[in-house]
C-alpha positions as CSV (number, residue, x, y, z in Angstrom):
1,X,-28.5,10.6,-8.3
2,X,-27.7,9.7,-11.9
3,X,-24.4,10.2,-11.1
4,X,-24.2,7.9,-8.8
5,X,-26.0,5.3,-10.2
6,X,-23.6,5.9,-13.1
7,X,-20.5,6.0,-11.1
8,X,-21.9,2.4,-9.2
9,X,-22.7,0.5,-12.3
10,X,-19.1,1.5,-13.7
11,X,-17.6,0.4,-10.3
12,X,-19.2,-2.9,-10.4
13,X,-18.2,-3.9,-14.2
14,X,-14.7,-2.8,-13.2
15,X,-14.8,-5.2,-10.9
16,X,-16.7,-7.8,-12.2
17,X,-14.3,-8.0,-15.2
18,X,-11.1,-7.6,-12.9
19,X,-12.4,-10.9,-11.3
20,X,-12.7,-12.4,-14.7
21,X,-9.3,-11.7,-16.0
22,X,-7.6,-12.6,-12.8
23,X,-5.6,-16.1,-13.3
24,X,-3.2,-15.6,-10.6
25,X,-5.2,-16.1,-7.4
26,X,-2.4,-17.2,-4.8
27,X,-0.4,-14.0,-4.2
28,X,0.4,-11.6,-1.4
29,X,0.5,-7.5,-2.0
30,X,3.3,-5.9,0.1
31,X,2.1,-1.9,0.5
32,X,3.4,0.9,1.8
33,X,-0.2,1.8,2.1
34,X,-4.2,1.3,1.3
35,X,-3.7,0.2,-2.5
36,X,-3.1,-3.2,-2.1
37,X,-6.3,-3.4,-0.1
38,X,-7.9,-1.4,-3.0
39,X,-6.4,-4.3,-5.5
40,X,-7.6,-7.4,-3.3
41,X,-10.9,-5.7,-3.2
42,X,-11.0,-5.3,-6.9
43,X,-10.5,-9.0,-7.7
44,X,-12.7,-10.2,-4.8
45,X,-9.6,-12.5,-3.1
46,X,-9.5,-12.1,0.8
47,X,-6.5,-10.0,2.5
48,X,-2.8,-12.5,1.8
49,X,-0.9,-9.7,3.2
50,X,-1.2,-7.8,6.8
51,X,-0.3,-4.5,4.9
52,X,-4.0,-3.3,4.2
53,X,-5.4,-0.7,5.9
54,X,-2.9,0.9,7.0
55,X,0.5,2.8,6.3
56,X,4.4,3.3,6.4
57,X,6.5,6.1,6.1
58,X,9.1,5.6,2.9
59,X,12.3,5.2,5.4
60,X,10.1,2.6,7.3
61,X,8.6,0.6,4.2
62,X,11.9,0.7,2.8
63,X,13.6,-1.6,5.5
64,X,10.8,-3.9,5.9
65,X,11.0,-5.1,2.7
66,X,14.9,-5.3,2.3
67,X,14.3,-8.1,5.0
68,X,10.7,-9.0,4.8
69,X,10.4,-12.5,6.9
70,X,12.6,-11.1,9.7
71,X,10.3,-8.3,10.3
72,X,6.9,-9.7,9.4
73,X,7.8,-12.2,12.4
74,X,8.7,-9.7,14.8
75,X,6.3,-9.1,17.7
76,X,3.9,-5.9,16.9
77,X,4.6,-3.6,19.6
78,X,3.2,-0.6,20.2
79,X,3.6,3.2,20.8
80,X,1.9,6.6,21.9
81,X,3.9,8.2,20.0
82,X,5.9,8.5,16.3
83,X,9.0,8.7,15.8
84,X,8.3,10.7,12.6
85,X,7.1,14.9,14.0
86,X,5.1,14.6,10.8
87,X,2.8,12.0,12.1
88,X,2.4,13.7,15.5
89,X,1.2,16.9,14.2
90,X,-0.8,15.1,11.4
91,X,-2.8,13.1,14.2
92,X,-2.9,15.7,16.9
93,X,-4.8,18.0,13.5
94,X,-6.9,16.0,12.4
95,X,-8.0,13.9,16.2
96,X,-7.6,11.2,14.6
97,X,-5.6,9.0,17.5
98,X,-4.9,6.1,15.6
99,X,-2.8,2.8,16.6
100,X,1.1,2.7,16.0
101,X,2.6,-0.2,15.5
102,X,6.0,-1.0,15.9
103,X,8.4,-3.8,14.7
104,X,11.6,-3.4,15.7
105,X,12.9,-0.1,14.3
106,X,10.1,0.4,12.1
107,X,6.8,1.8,12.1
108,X,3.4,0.7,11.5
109,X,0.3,3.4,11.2
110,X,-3.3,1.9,11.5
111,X,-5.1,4.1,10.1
112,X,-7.9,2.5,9.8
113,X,-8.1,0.4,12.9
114,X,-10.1,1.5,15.8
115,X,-7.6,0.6,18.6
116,X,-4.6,-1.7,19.3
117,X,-6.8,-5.0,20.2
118,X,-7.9,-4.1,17.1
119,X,-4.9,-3.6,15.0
120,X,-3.2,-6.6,17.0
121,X,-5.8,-9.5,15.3
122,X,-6.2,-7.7,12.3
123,X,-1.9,-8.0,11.6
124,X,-1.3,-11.3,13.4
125,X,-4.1,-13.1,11.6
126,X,-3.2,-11.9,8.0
127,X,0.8,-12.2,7.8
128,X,0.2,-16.0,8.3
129,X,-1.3,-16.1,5.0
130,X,1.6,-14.0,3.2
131,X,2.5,-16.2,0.4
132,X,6.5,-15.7,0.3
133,X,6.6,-17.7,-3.3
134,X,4.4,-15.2,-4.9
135,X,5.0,-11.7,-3.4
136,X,4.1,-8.5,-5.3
137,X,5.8,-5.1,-4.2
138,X,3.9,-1.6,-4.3
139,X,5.8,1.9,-3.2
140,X,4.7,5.3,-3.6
141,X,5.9,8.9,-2.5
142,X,2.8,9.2,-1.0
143,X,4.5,9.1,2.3
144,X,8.5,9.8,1.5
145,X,10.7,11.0,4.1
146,X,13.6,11.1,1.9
147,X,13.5,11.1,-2.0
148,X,16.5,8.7,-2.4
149,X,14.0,6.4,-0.2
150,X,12.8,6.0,-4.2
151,X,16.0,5.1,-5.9
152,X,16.8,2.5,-3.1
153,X,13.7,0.9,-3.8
154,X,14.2,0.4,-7.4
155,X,18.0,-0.9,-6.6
156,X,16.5,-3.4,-4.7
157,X,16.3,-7.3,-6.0
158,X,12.6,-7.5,-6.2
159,X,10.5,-9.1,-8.3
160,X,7.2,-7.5,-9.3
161,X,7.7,-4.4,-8.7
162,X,6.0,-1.1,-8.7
163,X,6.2,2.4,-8.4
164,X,3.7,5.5,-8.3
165,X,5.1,8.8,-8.4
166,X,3.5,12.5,-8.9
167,X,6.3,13.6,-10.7
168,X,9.1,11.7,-12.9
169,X,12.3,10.9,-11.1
170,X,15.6,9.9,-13.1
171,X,16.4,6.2,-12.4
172,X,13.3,4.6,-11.5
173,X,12.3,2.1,-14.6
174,X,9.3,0.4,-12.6
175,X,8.0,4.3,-12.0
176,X,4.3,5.0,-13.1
177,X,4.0,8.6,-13.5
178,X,0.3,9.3,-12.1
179,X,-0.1,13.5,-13.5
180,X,-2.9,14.2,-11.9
181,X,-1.0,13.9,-8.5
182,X,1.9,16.6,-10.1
183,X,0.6,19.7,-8.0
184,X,0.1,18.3,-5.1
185,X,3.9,16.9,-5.0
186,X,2.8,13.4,-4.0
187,X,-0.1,11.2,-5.0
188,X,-3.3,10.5,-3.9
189,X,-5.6,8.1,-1.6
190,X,-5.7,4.8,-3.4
191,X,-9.6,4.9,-2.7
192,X,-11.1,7.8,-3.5
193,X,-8.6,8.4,-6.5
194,X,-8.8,4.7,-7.3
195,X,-9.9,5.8,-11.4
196,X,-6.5,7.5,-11.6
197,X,-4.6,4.9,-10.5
198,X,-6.4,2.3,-13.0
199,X,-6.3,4.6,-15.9
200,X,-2.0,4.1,-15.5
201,X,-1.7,0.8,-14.4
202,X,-3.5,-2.3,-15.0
203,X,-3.2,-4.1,-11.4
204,X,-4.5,-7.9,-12.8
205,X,-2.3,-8.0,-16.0
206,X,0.7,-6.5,-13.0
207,X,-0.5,-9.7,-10.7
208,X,-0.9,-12.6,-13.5
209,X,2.3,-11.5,-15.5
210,X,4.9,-9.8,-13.2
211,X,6.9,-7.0,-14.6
């Protein structure tokens, strides 16, 4: 029980302070999964991005943002099934039957939405508030197809950038080497590992000052 008292109290300061230090207040997290949720959370500013909640697979993540606006204004579709085996066999384990979306070429999992209705509102209503002017890039090989999926990223001509990895790669400058994650051979959910993600990288200083 102390624990969790402990664990609560620590939580709440986090965040308390994250609110205070927070300057820029008008920008819009593009994830390849749940950490840019875990960020908006932190600083208390409401979802500016439909990419909360949910996930993409590296090859998938990879071409949305090499043409952001074209995609985000696609019409979400949607499928039974993935394109990616690894997905199929991962939801047909687990019975967790969640929405796919699709845009085009690319994929969009729900994870965390309980059906397409769902899914549908949840996506349409956010992207209007994407904020193209201040736009803030997160990538992971938390879900990497391909390894050069890594490298393309960093190639790419994107401001405000980053990159968390469970092992170090050659070439990747906005990399943040999360060690923990270094067995496992890719790193971990953004929520309940959210204290090794902040002891690496400091998300407001990242959203008031770029990198």
């Amino acid at each position: 029980m102390l624990k969790k008292i402990l664990n609560y109290s620590r939580e709440q300061l986090y965040q308390r302070l994250a609110k205070i230090r927070l300057k820029n207040k008008n920008f819009s997290i593009i994830s390849d999964d749940c950490w840019g949720g875990r960020v908006y959370t932190d600083v208390g500013i409401s979802y500016t991005s439909p990419t909360v909640n949910l996930f993409f697979y590296s090859s998938c993540f990879l071409k949305l943002v090499q043409d952001l606006k074209t995609y985000i204004d696609k019409d979400l579709e949607f499928v039974s099934v993935s394109k990616y085996e690894i997905a199929n066999q991962s939801r047909k384990e687990s019975g967790k039957n969640y929405p796919i979306g699709k845009l085009g070429d690319i994929e969009v999992h729900f994870l965390h939405s309980k059906d397409n209705e769902d899914a549908l509102t949840k996506w349409n209503y956010r992207k209007k508030r994407i904020n193209y002017d201040k736009l803030f890039y997160k990538f992971s090989d938390a879900y990497l197809i391909d390894p050069n999926d890594l490298i393309e990223f960093e190639k790419l001509p994107l401001k405000n950038k980053v990159i968390f990895v469970s092992k170090k790669y050659e070439g990747l400058a906005n990399s943040i080497h999360l060690k923990e994650f270094e067995k496992n051979g890719f790193v971990g959910d953004a929520f309940k590992y959210r204290w090794i993600y902040r002891k690496y990288f400091d998300s407001v200083k990242w959203l008031n000052n770029g990198k």
